[in-house]
N, C-alpha and C positions, 0 to 999 in steps of 0.2 A: 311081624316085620321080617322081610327076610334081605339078608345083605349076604350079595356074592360078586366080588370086583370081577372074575370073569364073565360070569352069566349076562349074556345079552335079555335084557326085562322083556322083550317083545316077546324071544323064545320061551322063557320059563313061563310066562302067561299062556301061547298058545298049549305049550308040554303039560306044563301041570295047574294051569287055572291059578295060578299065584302072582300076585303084583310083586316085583320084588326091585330093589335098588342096585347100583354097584357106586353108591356113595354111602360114607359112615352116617346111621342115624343119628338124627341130632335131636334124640330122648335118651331117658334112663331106662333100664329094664330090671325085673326083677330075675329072671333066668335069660341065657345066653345058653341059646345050643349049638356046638361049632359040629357040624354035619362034613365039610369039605376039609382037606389037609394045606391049604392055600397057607405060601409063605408069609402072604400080607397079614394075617393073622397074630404071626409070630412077633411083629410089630407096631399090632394094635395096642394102642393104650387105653385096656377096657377099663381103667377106671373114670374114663370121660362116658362112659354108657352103662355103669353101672350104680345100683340103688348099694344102700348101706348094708342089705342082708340078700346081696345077688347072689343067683346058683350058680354056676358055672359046669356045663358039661359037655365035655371033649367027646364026643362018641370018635374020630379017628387018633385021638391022641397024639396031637398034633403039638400038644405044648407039654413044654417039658420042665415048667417050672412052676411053681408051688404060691397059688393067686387065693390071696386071704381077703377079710372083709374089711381091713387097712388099709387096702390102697386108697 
């Protein structure tokens, strides 16, 4: 699944062959990989899309606070 609230889905299909949304999945995941530095992020509440032993990994390091398997 891939979620980018900028990314127009038409473009990222033709660009890179990928279906993608710019609405929050309404499943759980086991890993979350934040690839883009997007503010909206910072104000995601990944515990609505995340499993009880989710990975979380920042490749821009974009968040700056400390996301346990509590939420």
């Amino acid at each position: 699944t891939v979620f980018d609230p900028w990314a127009n889905p038409s473009e990222v299909m033709k660009e890179y062959k990928m279906k993608s949304t710019q609405k929050i999945p309404d499943t759980k995941f086991d890993a979350i990989i934040l690839t883009v530095a997007h503010k909206e992020f910072l104000e995601l509440d990944f515990s609505t899309i995340m499993n009880s032993n989710t990975v979380i990994y920042d490749v821009k390091g974009v968040l700056k606070i400390s996301i346990s398997k509590s939420l």
